[in-house]
Residue frames as a rotation matrix with the C-alpha (Angstrom) as fourth column:
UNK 1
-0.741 -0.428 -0.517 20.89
-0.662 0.595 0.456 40.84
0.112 0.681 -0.724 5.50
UNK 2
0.263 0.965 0.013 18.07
-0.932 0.250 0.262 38.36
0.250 -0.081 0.965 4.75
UNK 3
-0.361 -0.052 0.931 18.07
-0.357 0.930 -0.086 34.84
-0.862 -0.363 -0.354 6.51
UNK 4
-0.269 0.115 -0.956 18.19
-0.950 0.130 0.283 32.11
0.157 0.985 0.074 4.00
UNK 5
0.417 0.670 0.614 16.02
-0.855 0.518 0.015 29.45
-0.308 -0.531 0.789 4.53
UNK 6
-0.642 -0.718 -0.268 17.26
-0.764 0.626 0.154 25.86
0.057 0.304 -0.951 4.10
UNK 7
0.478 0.842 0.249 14.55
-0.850 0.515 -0.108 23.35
-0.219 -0.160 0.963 2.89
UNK 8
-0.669 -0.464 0.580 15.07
-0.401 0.883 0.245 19.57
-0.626 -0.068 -0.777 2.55
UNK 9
0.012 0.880 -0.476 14.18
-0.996 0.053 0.072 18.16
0.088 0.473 0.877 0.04
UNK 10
0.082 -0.097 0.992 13.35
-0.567 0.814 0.126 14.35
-0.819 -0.573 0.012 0.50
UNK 11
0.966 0.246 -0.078 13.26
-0.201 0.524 -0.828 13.28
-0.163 0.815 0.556 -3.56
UNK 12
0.622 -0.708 -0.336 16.67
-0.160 0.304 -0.939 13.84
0.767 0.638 0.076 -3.75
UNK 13
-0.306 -0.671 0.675 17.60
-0.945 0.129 -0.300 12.70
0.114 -0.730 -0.674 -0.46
UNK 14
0.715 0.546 0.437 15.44
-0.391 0.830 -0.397 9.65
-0.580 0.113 0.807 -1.29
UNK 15
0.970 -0.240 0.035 17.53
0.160 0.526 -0.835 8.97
0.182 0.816 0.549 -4.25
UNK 16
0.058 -0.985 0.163 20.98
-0.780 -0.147 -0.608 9.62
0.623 -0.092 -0.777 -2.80
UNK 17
0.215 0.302 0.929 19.87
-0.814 0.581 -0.001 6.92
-0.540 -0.756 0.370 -0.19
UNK 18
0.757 0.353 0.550 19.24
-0.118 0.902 -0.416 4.38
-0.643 0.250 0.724 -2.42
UNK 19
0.745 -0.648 -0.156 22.27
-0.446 -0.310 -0.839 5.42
0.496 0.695 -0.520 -4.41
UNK 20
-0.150 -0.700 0.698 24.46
-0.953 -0.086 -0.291 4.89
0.263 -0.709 -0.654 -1.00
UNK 21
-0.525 -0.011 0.851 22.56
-0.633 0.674 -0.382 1.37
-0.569 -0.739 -0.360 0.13
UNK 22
0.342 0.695 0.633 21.30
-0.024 0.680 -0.733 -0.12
-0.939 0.236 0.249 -2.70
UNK 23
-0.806 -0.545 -0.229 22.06
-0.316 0.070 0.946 -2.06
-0.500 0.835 -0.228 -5.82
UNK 24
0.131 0.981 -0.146 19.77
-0.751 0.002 -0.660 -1.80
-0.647 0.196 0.737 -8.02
UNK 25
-0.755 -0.119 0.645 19.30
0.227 0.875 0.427 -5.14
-0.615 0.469 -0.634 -10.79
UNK 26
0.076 0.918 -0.389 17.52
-0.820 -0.164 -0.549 -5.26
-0.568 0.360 0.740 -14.02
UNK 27
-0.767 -0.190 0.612 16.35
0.110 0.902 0.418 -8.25
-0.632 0.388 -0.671 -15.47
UNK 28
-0.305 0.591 -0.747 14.42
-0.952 -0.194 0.235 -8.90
-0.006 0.783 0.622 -18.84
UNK 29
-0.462 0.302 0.834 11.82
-0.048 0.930 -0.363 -11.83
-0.886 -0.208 -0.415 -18.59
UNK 30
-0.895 0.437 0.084 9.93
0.169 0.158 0.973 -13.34
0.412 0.885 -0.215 -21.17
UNK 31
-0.488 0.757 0.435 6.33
-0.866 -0.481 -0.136 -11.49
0.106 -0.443 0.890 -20.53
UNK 32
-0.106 0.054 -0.993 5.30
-0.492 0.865 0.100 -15.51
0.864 0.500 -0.065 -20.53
UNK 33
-0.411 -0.543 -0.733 6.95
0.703 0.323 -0.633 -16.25
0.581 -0.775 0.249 -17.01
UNK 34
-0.707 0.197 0.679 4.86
-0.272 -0.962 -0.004 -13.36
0.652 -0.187 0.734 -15.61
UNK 35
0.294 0.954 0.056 2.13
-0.688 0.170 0.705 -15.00
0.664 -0.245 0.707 -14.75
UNK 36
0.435 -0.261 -0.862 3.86
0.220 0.959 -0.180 -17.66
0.873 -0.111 0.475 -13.41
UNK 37
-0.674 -0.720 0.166 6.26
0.353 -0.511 -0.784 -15.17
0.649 -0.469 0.599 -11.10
UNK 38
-0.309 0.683 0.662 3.15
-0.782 -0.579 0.232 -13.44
0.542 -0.446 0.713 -9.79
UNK 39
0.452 0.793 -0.409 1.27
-0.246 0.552 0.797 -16.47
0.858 -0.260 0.444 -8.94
UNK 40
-0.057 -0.919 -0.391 4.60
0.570 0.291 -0.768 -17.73
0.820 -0.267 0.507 -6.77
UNK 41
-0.930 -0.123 0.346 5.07
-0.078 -0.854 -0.514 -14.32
0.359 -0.505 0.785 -5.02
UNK 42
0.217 0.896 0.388 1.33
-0.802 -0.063 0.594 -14.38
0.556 -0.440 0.705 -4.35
UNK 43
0.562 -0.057 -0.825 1.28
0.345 0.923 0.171 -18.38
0.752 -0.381 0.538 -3.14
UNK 44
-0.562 -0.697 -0.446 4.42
0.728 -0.160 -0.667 -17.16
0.394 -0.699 0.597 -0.77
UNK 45
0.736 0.514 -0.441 2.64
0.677 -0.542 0.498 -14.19
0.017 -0.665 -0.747 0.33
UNK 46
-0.047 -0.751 -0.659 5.05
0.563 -0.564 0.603 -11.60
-0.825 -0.343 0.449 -0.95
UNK 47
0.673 0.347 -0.654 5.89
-0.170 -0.788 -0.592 -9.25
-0.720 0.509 -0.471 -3.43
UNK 48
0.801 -0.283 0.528 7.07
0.454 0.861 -0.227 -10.30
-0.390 0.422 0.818 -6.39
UNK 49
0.474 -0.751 0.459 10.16
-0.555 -0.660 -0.506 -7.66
0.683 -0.015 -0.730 -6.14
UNK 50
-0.088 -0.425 0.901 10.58
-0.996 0.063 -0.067 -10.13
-0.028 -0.903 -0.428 -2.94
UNK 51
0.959 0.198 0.203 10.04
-0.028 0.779 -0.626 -13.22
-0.282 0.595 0.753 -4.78
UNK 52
0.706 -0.703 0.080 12.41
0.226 0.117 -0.967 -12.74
0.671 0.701 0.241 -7.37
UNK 53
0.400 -0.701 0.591 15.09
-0.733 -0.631 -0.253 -11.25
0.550 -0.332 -0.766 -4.63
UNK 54
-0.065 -0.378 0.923 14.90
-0.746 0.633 0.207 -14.43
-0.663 -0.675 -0.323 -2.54
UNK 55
0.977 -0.149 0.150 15.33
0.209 0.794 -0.571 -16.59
-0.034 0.589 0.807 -5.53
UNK 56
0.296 -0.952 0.074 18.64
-0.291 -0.164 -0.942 -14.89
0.910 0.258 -0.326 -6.67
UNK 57
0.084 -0.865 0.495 19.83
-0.921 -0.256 -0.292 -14.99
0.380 -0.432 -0.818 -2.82
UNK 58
0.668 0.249 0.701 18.84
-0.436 0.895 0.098 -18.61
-0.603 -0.371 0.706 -2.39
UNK 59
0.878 -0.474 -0.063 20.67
0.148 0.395 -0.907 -19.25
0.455 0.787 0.417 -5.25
UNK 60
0.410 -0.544 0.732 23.52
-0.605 -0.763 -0.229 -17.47
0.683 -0.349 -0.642 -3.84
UNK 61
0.224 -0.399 0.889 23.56
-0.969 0.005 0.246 -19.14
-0.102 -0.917 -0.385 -0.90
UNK 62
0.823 0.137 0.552 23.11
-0.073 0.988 -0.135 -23.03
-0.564 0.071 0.823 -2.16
UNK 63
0.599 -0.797 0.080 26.26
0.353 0.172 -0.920 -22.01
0.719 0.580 0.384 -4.63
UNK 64
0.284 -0.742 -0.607 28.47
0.940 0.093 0.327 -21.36
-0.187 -0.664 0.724 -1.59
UNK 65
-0.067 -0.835 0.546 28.59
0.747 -0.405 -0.527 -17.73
0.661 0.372 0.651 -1.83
């Protein structure tokens, strides 16, 4: 009987991750506010995926949640 080989595969163990531990958020900006978002995130020394995340959780937190 031949041994069957068991590979891993890491795309879709990537994306079951992020499925399990992460919510994921789209937002629709005006392409205006871009420039504006980037600069920020730059100025702060982050990414502006980490920009925009600590806005929402600042918010978050200053509304008592």
């Amino acid at each position: 009987m031949p041994k069957t080989e068991k590979t891993f595969n890491k795309p879709e163990y990537d994306a079951q991750y992020q499925k399990e531990h992460y919510y994921r958020v789209s937002a629709t900006l005006a392409k205006a506010d871009r420039a504006r978002i980037e600069a920020a995130a730059e100025k702060a020394g982050i990414t502006k995926a980490a920009y925009i995340k600590r806005a929402i959780l600042d918010m978050v937190e200053r509304d008592g949640f």
